[in-house]
N, CA, C and O atoms as a GROMACS GRO file, in nm:
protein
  332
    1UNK      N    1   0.083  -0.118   0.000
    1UNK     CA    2   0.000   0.000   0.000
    1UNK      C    3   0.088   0.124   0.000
    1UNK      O    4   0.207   0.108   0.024
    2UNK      N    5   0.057   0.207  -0.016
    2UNK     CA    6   0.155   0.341  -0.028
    2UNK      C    7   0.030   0.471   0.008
    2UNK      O    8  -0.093   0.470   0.006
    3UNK      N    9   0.091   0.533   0.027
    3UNK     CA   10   0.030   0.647   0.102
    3UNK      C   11   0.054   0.766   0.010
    3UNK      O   12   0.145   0.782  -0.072
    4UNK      N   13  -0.066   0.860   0.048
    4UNK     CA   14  -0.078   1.005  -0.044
    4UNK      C   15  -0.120   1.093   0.076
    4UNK      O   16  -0.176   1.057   0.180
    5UNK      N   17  -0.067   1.247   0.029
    5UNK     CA   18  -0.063   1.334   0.099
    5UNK      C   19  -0.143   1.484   0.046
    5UNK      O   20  -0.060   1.547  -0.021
    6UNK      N   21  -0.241   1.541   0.052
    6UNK     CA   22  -0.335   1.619  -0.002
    6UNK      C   23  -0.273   1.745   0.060
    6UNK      O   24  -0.264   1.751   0.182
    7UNK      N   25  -0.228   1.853  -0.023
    7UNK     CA   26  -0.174   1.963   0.038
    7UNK      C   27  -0.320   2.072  -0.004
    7UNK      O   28  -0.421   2.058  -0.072
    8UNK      N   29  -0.259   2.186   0.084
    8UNK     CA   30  -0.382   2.332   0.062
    8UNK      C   31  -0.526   2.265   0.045
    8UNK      O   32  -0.603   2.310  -0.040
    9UNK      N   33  -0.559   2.166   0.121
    9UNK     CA   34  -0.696   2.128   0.081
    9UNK      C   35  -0.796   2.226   0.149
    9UNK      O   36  -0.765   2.303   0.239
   10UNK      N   37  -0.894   2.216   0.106
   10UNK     CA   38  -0.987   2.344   0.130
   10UNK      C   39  -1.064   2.291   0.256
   10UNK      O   40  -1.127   2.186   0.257
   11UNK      N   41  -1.049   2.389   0.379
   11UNK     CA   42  -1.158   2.317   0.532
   11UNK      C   43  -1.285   2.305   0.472
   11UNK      O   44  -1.324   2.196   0.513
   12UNK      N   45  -1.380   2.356   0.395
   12UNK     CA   46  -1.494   2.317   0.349
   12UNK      C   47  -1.503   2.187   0.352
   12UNK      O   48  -1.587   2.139   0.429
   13UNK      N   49  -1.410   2.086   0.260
   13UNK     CA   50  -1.360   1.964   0.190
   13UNK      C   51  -1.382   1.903   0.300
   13UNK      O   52  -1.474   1.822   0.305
   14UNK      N   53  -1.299   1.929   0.416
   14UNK     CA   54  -1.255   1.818   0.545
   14UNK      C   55  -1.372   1.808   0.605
   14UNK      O   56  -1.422   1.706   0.650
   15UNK      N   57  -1.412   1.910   0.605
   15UNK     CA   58  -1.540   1.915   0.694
   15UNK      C   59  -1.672   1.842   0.605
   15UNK      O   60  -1.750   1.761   0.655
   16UNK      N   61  -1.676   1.864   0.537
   16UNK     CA   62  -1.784   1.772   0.452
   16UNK      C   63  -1.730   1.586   0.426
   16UNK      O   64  -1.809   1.492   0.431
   17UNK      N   65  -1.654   1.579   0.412
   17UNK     CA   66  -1.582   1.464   0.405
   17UNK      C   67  -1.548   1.378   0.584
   17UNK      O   68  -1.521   1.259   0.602
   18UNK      N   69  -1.560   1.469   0.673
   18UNK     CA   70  -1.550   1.414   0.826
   18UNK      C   71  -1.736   1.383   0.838
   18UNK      O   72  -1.789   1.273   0.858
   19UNK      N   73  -1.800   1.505   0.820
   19UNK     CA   74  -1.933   1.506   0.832
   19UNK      C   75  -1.984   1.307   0.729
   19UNK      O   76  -2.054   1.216   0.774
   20UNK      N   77  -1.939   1.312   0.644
   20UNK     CA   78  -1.967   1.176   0.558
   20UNK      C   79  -1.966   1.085   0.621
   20UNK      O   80  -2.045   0.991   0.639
   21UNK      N   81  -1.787   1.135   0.694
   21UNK     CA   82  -1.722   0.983   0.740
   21UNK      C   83  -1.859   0.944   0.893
   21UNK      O   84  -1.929   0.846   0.919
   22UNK      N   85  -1.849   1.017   0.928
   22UNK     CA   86  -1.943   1.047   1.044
   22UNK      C   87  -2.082   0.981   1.035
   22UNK      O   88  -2.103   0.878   1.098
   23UNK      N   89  -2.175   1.034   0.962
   23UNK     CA   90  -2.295   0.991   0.875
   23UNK      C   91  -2.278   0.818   0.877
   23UNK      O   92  -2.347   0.731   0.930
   24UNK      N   93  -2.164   0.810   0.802
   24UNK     CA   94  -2.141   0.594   0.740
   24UNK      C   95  -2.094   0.549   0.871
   24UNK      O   96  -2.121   0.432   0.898
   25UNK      N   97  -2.016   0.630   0.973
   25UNK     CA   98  -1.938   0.553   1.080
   25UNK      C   99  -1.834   0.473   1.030
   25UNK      O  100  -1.820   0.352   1.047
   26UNK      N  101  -1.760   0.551   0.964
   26UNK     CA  102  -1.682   0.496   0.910
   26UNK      C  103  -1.516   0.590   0.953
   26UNK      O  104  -1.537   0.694   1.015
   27UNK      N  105  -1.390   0.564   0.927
   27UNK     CA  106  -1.318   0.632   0.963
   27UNK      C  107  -1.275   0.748   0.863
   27UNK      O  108  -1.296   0.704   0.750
   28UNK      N  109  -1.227   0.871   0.855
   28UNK     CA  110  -1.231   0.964   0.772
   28UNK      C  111  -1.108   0.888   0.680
   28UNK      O  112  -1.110   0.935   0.567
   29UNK      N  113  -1.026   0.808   0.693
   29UNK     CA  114  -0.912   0.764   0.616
   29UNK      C  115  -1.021   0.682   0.541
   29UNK      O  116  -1.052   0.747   0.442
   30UNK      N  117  -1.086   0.577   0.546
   30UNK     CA  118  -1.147   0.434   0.471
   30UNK      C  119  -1.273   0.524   0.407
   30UNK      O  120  -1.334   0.477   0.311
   31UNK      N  121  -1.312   0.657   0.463
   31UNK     CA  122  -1.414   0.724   0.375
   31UNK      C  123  -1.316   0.754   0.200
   31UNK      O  124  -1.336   0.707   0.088
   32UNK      N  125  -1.231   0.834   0.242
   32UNK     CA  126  -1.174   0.887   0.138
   32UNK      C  127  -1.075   0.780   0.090
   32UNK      O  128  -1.019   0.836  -0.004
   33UNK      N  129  -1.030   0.674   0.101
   33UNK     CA  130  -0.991   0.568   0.038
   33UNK      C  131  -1.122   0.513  -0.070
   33UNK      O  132  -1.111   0.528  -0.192
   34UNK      N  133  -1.244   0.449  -0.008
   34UNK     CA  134  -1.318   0.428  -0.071
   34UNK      C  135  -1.417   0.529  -0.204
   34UNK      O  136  -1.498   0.507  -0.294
   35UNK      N  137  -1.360   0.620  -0.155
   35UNK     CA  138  -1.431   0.771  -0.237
   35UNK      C  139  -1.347   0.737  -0.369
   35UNK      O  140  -1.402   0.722  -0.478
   36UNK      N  141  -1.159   0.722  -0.343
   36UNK     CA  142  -1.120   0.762  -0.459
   36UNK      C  143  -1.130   0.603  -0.525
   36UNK      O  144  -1.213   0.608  -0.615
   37UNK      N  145  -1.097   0.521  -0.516
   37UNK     CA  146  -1.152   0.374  -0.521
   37UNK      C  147  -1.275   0.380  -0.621
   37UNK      O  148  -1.264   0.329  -0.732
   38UNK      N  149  -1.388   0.440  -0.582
   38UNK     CA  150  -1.485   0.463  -0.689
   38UNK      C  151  -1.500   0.562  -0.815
   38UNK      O  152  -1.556   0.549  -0.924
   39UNK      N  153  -1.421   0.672  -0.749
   39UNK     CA  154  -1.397   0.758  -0.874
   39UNK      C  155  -1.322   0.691  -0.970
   39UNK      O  156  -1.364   0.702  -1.086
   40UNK      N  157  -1.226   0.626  -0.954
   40UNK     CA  158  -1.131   0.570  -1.060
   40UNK      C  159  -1.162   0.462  -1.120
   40UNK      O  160  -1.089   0.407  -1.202
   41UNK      N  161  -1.295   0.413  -1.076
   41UNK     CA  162  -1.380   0.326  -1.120
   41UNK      C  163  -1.331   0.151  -1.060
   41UNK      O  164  -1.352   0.047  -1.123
   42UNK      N  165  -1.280   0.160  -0.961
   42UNK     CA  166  -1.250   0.011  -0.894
   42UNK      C  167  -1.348   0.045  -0.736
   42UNK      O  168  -1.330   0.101  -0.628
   43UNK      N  169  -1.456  -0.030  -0.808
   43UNK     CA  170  -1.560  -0.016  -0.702
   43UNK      C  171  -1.486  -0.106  -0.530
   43UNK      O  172  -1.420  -0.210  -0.528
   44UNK      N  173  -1.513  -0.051  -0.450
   44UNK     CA  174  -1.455  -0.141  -0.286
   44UNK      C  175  -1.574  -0.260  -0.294
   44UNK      O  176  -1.549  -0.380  -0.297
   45UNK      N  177  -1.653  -0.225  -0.296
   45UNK     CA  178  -1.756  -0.291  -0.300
   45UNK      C  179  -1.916  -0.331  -0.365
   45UNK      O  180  -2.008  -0.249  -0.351
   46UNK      N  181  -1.937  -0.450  -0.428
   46UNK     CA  182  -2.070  -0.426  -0.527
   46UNK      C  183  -2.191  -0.416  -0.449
   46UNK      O  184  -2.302  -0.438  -0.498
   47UNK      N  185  -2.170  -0.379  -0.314
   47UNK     CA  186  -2.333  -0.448  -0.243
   47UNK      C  187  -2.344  -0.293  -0.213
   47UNK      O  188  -2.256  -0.219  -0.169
   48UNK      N  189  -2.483  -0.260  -0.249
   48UNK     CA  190  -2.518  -0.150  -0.209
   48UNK      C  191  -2.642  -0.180  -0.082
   48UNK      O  192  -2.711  -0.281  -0.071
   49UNK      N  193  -2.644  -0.066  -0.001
   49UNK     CA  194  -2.703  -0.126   0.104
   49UNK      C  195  -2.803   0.026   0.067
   49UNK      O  196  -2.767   0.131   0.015
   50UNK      N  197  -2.945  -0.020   0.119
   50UNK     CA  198  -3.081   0.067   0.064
   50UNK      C  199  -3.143   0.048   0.184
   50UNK      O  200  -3.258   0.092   0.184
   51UNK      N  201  -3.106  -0.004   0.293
   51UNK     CA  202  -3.167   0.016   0.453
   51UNK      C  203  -3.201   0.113   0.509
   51UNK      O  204  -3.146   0.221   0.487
   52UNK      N  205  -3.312   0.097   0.605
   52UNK     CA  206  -3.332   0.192   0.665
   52UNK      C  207  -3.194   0.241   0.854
   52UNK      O  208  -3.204   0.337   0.930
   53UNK      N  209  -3.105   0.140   0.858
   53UNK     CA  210  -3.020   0.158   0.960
   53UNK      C  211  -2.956   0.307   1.046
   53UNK      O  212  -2.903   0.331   1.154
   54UNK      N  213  -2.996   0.380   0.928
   54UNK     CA  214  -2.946   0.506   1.002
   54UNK      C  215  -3.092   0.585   1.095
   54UNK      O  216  -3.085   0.698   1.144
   55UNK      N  217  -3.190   0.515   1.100
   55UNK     CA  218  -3.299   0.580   1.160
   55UNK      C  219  -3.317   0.464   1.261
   55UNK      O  220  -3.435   0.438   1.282
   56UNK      N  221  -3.217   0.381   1.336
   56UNK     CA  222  -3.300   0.275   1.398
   56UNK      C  223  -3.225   0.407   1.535
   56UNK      O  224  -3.124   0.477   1.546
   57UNK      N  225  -3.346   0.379   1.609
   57UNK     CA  226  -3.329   0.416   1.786
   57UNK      C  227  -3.364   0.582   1.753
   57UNK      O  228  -3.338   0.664   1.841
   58UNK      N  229  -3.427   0.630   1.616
   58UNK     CA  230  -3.392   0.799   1.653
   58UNK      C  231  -3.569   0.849   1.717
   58UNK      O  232  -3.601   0.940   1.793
   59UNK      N  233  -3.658   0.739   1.643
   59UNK     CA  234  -3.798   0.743   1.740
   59UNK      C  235  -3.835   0.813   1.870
   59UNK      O  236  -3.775   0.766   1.966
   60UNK      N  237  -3.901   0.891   1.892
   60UNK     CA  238  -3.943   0.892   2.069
   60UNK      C  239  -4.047   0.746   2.093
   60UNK      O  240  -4.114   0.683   2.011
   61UNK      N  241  -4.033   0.731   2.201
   61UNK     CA  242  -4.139   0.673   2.221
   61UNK      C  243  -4.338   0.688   2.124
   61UNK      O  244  -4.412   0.612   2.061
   62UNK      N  245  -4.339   0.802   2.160
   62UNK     CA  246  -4.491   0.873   2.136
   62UNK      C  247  -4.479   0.828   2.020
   62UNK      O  248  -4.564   0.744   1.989
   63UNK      N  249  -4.356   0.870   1.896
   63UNK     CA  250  -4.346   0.879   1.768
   63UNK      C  251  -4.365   0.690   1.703
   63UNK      O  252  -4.433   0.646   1.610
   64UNK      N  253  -4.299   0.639   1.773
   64UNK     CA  254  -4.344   0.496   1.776
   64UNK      C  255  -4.426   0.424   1.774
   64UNK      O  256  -4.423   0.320   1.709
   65UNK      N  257  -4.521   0.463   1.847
   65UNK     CA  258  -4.656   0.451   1.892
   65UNK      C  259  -4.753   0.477   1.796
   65UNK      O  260  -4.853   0.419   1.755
   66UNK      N  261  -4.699   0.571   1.773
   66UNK     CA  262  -4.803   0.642   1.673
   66UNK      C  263  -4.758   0.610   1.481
   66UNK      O  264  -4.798   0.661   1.376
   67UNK      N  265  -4.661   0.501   1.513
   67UNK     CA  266  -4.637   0.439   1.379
   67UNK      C  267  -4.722   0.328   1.389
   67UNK      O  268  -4.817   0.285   1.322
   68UNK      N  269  -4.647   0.281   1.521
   68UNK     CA  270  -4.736   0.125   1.484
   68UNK      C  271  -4.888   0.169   1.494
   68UNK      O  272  -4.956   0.086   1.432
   69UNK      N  273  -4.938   0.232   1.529
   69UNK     CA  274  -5.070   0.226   1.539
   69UNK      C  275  -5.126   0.266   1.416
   69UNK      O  276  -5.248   0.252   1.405
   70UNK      N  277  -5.035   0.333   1.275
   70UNK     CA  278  -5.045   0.371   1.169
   70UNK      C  279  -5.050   0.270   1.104
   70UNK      O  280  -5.145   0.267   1.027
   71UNK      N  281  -4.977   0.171   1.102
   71UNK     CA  282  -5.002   0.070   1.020
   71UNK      C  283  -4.985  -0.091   1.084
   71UNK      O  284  -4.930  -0.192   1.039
   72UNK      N  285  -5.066  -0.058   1.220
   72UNK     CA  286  -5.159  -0.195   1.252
   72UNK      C  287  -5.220  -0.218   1.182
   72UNK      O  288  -5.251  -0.337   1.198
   73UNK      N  289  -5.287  -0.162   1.065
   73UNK     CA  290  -5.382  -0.190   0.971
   73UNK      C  291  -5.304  -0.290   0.856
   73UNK      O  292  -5.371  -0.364   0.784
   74UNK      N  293  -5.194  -0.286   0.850
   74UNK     CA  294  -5.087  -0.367   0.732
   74UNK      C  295  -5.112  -0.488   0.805
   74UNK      O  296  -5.105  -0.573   0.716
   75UNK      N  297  -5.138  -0.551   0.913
   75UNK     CA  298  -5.094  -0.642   0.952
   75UNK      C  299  -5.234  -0.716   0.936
   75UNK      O  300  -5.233  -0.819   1.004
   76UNK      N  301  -5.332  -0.700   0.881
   76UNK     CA  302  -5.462  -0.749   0.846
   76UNK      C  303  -5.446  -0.798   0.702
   76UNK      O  304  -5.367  -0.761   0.616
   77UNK      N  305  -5.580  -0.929   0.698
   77UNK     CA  306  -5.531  -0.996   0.581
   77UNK      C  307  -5.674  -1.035   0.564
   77UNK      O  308  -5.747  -1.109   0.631
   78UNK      N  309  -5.698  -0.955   0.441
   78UNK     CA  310  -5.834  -0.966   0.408
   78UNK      C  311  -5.910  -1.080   0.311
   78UNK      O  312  -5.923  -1.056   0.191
   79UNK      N  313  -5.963  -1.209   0.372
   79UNK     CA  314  -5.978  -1.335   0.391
   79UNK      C  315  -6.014  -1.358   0.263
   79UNK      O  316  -5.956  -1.432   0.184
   80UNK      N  317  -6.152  -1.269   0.236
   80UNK     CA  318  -6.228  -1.319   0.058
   80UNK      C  319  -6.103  -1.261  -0.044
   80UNK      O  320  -6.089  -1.309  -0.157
   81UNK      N  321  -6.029  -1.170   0.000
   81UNK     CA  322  -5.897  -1.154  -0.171
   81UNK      C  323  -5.825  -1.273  -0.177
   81UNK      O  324  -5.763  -1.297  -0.281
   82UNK      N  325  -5.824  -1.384  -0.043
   82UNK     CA  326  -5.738  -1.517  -0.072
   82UNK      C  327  -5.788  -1.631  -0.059
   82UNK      O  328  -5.751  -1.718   0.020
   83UNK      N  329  -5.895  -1.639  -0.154
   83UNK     CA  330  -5.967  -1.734  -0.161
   83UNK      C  331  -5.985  -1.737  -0.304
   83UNK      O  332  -6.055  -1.824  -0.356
   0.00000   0.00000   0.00000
């Protein structure tokens, strides 16, 4: 592996790029490894992930509540469409 060194980079940059790394939980080095990795077109990885994981635990209680009770109705199975 060999190492690179980014001179005069702009704080905008770092800061949007820490904010990323932050966001994925990921480390600001393996953010911008994987960043340039894709630009140059050698993908890190083919699995794209389309989860909802970044919203688990951000609920209040009330807000919870008031989901499931939104779509307790999904959980009904209306007998004559499966017949």
């Amino acid at each position: 592996m060999s190492s690179l060194t980014i001179k005069q980079l702009d704080t905008r940059v770092l800061r949007a790029l820490r904010q990323q790394a932050a966001r994925k939980q990921v480390s600001l080095n393996k953010l911008v490894k994987d960043e340039l990795a894709r630009v140059v077109g050698l993908t890190v990885s083919q699995e794209v992930h389309d989860d909802l994981d970044h919203l688990a635990g951000t609920w209040s209680d009330g807000q919870a509540r008031e989901f499931q009770e939104a779509t307790d109705v999904l959980g009904h199975v209306d007998e004559h469409l499966w017949r």
